[in-house]
mmJSON file of the N, C-alpha and C atoms, coordinates in Angstrom:
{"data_MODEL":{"atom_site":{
"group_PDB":["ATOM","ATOM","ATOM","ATOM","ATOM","ATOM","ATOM","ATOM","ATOM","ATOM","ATOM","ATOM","ATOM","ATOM","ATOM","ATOM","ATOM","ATOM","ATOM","ATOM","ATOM","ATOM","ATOM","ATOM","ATOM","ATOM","ATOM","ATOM","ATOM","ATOM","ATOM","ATOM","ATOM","ATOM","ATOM","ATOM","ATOM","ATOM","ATOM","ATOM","ATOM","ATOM","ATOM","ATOM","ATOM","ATOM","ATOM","ATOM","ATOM","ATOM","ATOM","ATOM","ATOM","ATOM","ATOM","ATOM","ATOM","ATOM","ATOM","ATOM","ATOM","ATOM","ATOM","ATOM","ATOM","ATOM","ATOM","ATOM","ATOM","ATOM","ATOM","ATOM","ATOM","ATOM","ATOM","ATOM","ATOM","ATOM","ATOM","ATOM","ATOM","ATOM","ATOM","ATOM","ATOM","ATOM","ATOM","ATOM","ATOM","ATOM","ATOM","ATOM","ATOM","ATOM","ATOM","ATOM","ATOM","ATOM","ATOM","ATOM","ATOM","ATOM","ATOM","ATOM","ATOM","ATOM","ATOM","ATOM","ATOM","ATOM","ATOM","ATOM","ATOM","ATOM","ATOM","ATOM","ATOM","ATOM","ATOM","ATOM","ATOM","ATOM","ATOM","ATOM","ATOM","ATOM","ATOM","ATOM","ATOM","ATOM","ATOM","ATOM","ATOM","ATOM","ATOM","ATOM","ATOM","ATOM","ATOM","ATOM","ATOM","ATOM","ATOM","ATOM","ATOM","ATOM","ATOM","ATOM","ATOM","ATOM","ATOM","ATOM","ATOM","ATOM","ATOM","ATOM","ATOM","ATOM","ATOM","ATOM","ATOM","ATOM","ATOM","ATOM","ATOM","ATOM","ATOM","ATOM","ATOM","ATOM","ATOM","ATOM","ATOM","ATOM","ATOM","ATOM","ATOM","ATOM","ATOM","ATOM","ATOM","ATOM","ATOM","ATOM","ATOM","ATOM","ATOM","ATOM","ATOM","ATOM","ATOM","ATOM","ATOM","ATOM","ATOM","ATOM","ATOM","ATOM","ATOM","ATOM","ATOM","ATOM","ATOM","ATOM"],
"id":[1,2,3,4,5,6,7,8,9,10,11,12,13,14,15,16,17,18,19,20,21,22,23,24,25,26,27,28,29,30,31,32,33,34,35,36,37,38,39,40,41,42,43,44,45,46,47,48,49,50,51,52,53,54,55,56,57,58,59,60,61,62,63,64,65,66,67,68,69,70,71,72,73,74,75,76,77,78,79,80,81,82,83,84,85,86,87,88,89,90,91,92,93,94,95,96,97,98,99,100,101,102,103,104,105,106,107,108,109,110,111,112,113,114,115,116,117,118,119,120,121,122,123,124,125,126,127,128,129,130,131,132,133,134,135,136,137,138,139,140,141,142,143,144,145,146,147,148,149,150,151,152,153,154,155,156,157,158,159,160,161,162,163,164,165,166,167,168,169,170,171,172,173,174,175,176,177,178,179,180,181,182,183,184,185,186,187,188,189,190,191,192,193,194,195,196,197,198,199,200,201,202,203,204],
"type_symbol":["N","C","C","N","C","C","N","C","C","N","C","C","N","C","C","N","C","C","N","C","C","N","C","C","N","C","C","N","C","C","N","C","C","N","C","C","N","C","C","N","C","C","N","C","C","N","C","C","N","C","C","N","C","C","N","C","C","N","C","C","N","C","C","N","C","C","N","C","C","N","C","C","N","C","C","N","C","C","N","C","C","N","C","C","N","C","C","N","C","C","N","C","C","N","C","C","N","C","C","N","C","C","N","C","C","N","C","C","N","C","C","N","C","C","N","C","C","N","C","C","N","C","C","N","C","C","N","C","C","N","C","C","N","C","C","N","C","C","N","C","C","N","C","C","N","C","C","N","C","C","N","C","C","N","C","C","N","C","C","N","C","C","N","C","C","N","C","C","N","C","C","N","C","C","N","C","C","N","C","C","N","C","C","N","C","C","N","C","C","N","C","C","N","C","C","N","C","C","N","C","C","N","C","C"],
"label_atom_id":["N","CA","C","N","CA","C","N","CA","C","N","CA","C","N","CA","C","N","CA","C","N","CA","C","N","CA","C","N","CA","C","N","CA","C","N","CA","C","N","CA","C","N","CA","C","N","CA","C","N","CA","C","N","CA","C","N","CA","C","N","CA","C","N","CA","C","N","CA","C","N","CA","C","N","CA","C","N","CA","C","N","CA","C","N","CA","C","N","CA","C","N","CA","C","N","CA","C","N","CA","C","N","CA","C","N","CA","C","N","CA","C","N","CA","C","N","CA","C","N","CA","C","N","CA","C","N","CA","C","N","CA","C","N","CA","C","N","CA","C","N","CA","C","N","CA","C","N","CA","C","N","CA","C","N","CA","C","N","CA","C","N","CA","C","N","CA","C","N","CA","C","N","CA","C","N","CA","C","N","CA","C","N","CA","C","N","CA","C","N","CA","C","N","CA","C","N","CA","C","N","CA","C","N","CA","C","N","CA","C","N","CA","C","N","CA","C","N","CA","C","N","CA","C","N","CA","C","N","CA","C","N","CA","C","N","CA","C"],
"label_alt_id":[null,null,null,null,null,null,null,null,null,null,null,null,null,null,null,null,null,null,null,null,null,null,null,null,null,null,null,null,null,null,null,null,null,null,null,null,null,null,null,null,null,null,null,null,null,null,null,null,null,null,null,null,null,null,null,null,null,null,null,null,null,null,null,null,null,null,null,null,null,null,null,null,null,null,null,null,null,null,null,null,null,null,null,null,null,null,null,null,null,null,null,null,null,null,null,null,null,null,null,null,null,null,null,null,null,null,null,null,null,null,null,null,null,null,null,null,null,null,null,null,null,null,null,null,null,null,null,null,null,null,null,null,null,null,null,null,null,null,null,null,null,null,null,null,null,null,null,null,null,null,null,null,null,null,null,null,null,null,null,null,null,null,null,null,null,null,null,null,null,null,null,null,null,null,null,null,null,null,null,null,null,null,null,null,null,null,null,null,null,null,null,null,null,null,null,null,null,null,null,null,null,null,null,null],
"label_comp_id":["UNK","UNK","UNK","UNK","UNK","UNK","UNK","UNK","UNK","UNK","UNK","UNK","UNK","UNK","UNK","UNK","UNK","UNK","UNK","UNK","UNK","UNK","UNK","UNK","UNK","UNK","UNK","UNK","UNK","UNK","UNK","UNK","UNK","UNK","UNK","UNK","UNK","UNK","UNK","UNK","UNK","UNK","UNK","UNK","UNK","UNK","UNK","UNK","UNK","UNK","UNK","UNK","UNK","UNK","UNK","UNK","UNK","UNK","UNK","UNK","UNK","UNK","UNK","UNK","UNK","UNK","UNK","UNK","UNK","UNK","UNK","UNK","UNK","UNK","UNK","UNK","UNK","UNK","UNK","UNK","UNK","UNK","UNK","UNK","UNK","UNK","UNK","UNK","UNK","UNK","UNK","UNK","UNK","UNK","UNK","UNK","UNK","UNK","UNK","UNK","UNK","UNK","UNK","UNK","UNK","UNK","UNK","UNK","UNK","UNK","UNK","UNK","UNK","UNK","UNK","UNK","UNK","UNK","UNK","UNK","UNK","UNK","UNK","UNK","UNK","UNK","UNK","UNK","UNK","UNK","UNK","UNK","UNK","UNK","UNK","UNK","UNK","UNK","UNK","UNK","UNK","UNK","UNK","UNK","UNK","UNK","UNK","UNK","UNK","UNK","UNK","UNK","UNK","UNK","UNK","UNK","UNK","UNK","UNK","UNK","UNK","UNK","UNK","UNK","UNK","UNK","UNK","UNK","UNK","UNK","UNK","UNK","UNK","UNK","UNK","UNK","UNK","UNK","UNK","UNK","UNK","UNK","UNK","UNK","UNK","UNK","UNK","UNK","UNK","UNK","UNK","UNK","UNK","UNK","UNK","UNK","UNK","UNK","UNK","UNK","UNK","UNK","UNK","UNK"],
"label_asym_id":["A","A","A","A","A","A","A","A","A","A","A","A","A","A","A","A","A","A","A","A","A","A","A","A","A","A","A","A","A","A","A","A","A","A","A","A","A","A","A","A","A","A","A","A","A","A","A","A","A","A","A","A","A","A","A","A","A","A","A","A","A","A","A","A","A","A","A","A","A","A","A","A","A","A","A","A","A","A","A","A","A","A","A","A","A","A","A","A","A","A","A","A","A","A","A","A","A","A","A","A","A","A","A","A","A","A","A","A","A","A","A","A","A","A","A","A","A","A","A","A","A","A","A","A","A","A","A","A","A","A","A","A","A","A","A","A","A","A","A","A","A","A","A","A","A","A","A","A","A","A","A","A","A","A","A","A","A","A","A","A","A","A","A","A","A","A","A","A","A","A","A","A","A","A","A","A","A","A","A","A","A","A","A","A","A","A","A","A","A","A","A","A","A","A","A","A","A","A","A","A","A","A","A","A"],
"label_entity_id":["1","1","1","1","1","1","1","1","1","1","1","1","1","1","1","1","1","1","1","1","1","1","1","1","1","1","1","1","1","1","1","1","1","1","1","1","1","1","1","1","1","1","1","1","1","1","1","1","1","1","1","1","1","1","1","1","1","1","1","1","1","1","1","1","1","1","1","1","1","1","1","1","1","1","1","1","1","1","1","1","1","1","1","1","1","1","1","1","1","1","1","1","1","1","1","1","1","1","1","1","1","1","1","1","1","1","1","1","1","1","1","1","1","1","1","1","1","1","1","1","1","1","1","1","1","1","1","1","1","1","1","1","1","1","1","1","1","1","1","1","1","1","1","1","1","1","1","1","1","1","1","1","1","1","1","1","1","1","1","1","1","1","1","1","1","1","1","1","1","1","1","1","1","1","1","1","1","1","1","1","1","1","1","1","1","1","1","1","1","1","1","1","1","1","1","1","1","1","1","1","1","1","1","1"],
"label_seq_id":[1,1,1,2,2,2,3,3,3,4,4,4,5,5,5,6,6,6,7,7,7,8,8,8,9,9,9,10,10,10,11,11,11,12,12,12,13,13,13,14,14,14,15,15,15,16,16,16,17,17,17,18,18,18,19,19,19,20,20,20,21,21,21,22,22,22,23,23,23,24,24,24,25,25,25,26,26,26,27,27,27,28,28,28,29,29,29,30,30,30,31,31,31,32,32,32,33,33,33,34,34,34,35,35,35,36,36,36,37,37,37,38,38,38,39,39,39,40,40,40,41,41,41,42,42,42,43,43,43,44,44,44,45,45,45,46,46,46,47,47,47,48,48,48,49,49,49,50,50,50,51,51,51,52,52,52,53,53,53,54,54,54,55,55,55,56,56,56,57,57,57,58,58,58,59,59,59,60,60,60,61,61,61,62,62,62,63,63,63,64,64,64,65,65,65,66,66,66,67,67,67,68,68,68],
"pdbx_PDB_ins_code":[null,null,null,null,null,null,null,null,null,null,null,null,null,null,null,null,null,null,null,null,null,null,null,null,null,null,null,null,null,null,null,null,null,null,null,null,null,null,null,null,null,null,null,null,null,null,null,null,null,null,null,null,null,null,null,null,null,null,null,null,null,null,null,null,null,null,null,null,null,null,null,null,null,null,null,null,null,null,null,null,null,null,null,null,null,null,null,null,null,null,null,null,null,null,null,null,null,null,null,null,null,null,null,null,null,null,null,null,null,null,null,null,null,null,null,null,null,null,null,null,null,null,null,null,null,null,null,null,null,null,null,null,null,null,null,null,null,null,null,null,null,null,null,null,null,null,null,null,null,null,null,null,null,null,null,null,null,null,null,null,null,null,null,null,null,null,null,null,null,null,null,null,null,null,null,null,null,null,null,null,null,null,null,null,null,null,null,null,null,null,null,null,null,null,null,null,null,null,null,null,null,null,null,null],
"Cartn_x":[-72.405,-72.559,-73.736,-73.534,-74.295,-75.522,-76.77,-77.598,-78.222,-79.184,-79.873,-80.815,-82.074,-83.195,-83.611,-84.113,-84.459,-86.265,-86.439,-87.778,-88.933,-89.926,-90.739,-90.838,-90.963,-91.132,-89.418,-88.65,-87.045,-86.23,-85.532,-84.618,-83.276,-82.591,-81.842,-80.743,-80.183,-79.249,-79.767,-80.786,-81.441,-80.706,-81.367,-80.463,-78.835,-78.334,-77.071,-76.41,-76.946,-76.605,-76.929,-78.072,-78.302,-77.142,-76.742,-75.899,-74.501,-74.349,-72.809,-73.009,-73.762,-74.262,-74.316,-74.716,-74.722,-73.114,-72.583,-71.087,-69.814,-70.438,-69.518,-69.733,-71.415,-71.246,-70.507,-70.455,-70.467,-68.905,-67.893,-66.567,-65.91,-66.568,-66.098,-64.739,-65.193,-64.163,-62.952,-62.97,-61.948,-61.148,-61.681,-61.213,-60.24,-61.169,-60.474,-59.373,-59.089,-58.232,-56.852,-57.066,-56.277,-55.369,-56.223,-55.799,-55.163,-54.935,-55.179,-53.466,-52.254,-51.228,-50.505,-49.599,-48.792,-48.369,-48.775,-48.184,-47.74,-46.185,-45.992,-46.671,-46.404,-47.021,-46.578,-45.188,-45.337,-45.818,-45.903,-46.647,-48.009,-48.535,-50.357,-50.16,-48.983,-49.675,-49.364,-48.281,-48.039,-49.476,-50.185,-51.247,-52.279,-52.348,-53.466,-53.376,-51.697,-51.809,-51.746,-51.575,-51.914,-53.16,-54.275,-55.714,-56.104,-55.865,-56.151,-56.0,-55.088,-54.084,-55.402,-55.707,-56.448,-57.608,-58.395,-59.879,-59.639,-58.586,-58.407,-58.285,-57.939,-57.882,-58.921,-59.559,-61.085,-61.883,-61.891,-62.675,-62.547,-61.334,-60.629,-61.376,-61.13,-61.753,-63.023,-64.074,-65.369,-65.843,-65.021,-65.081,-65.353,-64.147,-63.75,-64.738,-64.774,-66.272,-67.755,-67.574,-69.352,-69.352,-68.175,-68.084,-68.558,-67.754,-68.11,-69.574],
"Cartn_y":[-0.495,-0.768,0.048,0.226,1.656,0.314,0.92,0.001,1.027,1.081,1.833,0.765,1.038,0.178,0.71,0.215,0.796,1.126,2.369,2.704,2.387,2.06,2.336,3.315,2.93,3.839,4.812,4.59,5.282,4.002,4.856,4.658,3.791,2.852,2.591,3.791,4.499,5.449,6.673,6.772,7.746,7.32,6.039,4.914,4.811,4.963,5.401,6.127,7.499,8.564,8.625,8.24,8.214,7.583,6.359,5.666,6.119,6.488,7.944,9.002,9.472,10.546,9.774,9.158,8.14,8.032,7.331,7.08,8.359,9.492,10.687,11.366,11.095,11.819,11.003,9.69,9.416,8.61,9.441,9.566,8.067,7.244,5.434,6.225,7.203,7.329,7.92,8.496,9.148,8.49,7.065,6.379,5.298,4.829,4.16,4.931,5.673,6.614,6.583,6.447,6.988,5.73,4.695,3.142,2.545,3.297,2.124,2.232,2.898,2.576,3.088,2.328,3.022,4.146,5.045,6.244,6.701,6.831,7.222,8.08,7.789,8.215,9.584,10.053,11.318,12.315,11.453,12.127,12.115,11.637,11.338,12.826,12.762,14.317,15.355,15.297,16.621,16.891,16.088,16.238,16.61,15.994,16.156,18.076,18.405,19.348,20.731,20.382,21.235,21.464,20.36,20.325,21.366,21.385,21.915,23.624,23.827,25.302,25.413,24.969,25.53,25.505,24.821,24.987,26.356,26.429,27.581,28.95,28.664,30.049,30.106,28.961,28.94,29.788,29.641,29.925,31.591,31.887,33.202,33.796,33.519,34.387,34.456,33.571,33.903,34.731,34.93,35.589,37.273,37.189,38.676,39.376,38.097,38.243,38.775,38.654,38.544,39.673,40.719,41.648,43.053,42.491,43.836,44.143],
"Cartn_z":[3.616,2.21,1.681,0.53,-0.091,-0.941,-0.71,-1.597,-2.147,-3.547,-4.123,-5.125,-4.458,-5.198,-6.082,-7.368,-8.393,-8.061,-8.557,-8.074,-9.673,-8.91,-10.551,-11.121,-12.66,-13.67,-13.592,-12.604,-12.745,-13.871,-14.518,-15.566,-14.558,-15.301,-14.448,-14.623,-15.263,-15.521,-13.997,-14.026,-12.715,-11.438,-11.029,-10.295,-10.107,-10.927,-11.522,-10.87,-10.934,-11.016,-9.007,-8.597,-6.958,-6.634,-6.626,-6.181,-6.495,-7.386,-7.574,-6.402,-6.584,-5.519,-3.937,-3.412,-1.98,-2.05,-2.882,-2.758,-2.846,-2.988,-3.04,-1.722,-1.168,0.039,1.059,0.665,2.171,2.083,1.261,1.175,0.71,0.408,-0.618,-1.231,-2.565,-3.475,-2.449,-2.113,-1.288,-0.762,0.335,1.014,0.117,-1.664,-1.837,-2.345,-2.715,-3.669,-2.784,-1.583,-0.283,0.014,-0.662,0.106,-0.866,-2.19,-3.219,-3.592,-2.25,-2.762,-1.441,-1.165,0.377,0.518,1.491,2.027,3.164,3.316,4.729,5.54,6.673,7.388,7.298,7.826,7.028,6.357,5.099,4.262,4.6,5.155,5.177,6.225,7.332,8.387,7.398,6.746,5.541,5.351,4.228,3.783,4.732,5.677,6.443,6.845,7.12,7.75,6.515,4.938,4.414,3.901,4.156,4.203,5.318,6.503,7.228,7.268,6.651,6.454,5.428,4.506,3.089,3.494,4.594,5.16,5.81,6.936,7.433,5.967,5.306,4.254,3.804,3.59,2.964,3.705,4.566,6.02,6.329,6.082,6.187,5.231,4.121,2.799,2.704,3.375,3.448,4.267,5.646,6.418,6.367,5.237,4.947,3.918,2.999,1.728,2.866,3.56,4.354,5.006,5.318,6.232,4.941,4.123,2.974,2.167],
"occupancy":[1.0,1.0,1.0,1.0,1.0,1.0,1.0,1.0,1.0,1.0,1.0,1.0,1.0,1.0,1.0,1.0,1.0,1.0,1.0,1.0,1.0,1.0,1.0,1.0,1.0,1.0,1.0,1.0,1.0,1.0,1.0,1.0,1.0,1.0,1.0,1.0,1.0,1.0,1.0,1.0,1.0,1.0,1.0,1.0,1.0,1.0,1.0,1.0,1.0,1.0,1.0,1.0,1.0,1.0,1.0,1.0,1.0,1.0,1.0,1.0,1.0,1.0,1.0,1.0,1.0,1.0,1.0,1.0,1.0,1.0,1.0,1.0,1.0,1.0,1.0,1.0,1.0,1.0,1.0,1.0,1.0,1.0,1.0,1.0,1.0,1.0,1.0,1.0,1.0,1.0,1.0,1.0,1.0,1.0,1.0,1.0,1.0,1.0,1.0,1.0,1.0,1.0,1.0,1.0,1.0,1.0,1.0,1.0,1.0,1.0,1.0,1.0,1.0,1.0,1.0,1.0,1.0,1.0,1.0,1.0,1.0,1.0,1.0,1.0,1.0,1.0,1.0,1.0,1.0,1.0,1.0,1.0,1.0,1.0,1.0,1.0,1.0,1.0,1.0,1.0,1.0,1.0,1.0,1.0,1.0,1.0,1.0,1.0,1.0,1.0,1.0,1.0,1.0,1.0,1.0,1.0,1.0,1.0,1.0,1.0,1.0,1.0,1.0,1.0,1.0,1.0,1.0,1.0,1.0,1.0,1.0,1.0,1.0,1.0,1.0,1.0,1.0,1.0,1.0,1.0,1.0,1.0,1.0,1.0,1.0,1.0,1.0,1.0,1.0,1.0,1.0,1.0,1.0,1.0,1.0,1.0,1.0,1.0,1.0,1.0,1.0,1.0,1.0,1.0],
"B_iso_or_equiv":[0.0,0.0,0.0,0.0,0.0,0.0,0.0,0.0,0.0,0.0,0.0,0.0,0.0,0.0,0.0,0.0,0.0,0.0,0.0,0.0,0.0,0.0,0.0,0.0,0.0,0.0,0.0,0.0,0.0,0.0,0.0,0.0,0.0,0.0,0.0,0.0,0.0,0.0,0.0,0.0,0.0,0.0,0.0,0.0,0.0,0.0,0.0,0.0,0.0,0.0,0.0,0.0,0.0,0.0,0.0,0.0,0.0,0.0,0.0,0.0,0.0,0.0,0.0,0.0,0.0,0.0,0.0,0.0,0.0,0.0,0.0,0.0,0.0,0.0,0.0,0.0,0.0,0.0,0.0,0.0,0.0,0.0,0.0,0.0,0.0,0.0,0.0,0.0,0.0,0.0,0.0,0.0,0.0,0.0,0.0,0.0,0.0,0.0,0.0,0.0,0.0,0.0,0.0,0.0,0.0,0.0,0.0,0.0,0.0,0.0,0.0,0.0,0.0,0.0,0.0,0.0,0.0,0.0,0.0,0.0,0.0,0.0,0.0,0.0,0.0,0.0,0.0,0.0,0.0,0.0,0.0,0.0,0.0,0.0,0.0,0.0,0.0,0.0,0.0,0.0,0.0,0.0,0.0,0.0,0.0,0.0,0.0,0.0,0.0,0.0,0.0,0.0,0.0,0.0,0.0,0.0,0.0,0.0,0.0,0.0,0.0,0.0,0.0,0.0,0.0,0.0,0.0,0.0,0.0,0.0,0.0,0.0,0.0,0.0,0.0,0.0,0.0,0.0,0.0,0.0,0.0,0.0,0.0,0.0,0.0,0.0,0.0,0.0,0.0,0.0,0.0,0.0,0.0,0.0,0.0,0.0,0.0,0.0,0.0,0.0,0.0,0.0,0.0,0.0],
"pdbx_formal_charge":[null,null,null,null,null,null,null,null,null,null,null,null,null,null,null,null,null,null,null,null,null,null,null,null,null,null,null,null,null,null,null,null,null,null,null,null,null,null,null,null,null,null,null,null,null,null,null,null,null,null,null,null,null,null,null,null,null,null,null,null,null,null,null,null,null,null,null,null,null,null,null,null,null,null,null,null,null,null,null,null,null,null,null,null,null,null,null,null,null,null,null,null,null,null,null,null,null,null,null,null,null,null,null,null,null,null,null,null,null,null,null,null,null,null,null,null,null,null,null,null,null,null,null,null,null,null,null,null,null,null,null,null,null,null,null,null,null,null,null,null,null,null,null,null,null,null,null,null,null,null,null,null,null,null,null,null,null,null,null,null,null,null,null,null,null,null,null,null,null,null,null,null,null,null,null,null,null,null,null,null,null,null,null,null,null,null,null,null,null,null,null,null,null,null,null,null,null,null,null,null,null,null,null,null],
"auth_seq_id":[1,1,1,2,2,2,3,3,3,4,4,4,5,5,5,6,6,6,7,7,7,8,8,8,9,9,9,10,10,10,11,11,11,12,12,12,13,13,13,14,14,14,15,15,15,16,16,16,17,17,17,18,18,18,19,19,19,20,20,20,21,21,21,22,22,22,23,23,23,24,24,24,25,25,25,26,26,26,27,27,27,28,28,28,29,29,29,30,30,30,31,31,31,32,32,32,33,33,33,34,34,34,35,35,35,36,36,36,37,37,37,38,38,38,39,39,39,40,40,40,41,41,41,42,42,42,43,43,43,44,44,44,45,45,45,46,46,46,47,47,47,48,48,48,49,49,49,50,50,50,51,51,51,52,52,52,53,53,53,54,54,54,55,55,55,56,56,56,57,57,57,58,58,58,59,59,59,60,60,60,61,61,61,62,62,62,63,63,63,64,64,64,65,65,65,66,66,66,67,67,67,68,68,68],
"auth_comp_id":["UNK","UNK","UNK","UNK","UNK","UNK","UNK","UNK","UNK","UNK","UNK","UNK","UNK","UNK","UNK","UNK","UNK","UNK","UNK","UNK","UNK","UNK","UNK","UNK","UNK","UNK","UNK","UNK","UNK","UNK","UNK","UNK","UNK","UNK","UNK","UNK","UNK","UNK","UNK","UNK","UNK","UNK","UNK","UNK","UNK","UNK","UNK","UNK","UNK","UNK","UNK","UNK","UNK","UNK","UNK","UNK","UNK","UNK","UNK","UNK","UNK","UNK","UNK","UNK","UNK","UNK","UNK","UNK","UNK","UNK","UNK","UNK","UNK","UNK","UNK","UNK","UNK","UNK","UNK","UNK","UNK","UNK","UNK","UNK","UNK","UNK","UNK","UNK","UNK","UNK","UNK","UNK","UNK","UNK","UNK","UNK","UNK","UNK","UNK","UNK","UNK","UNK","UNK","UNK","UNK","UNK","UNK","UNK","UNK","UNK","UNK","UNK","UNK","UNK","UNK","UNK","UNK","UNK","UNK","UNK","UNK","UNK","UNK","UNK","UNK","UNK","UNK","UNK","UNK","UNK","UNK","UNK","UNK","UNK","UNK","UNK","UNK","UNK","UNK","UNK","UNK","UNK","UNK","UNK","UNK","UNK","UNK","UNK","UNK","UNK","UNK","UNK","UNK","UNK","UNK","UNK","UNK","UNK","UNK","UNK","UNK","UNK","UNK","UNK","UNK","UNK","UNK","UNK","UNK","UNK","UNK","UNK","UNK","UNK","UNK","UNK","UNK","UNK","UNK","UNK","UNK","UNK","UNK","UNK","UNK","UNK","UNK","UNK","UNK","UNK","UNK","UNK","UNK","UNK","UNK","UNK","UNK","UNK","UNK","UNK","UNK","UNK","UNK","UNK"],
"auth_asym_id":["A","A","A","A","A","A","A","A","A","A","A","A","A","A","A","A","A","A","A","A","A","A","A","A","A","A","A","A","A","A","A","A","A","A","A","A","A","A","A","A","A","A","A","A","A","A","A","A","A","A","A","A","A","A","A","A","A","A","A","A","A","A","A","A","A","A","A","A","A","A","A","A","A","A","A","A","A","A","A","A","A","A","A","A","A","A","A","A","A","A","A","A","A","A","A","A","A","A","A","A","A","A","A","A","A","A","A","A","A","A","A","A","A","A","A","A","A","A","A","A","A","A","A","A","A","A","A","A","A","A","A","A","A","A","A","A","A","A","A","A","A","A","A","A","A","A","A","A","A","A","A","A","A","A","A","A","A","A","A","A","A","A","A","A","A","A","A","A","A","A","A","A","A","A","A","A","A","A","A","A","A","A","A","A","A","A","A","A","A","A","A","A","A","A","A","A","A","A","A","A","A","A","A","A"],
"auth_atom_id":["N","CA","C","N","CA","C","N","CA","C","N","CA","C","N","CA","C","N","CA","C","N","CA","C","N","CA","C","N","CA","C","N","CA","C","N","CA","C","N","CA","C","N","CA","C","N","CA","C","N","CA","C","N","CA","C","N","CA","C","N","CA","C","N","CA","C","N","CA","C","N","CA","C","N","CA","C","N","CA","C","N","CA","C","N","CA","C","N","CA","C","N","CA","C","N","CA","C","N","CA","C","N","CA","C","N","CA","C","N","CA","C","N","CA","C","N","CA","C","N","CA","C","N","CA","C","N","CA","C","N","CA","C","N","CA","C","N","CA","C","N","CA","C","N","CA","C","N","CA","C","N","CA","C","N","CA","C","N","CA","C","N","CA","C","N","CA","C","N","CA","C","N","CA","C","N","CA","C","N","CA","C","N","CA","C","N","CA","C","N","CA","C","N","CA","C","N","CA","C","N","CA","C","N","CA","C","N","CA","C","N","CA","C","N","CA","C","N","CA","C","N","CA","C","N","CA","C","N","CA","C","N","CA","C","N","CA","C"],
"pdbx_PDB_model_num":[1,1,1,1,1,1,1,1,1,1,1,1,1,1,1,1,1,1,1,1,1,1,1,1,1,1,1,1,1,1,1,1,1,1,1,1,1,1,1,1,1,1,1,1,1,1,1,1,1,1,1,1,1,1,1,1,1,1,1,1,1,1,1,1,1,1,1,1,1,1,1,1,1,1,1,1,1,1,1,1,1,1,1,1,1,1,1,1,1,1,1,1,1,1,1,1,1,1,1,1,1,1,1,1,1,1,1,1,1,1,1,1,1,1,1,1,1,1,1,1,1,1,1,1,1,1,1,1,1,1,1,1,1,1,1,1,1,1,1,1,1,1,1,1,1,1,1,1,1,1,1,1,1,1,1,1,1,1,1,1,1,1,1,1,1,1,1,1,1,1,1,1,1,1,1,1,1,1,1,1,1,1,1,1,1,1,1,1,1,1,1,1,1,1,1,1,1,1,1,1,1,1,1,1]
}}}
């Protein structure tokens, strides 16, 4: 569970904004986004395995960017 104490003299909107930030790194939205309606299984390796293909291209294209 994500906690975020309000610090002195911080705005609660500051606060806000940490605790958005804590909850994006450490993947909440993602997870709920993922959960929040049934998906075959199927489909979850589809996905998983065209995530994987697009890190690999990601990966590729930086590769090639860094040589030139």
């Amino acid at each position: 569970m994500i906690k975020v104490q309000v610090r002195p003299n911080e705005s609660l909107e500051a606060a806000i904004r940490r605790f958005k930030r804590q909850c994006n790194y450490s993947g909440i939205f993602k997870i709920a986004k993922a959960n929040s309606f049934y998906e075959k299984p199927k489909t979850t390796r589809r996905l998983a395995k065209l995530e994987r293909i697009r890190t690999i291209r990601r990966a590729e294209r930086m590769r090639r960017r860094a040589r030139f």
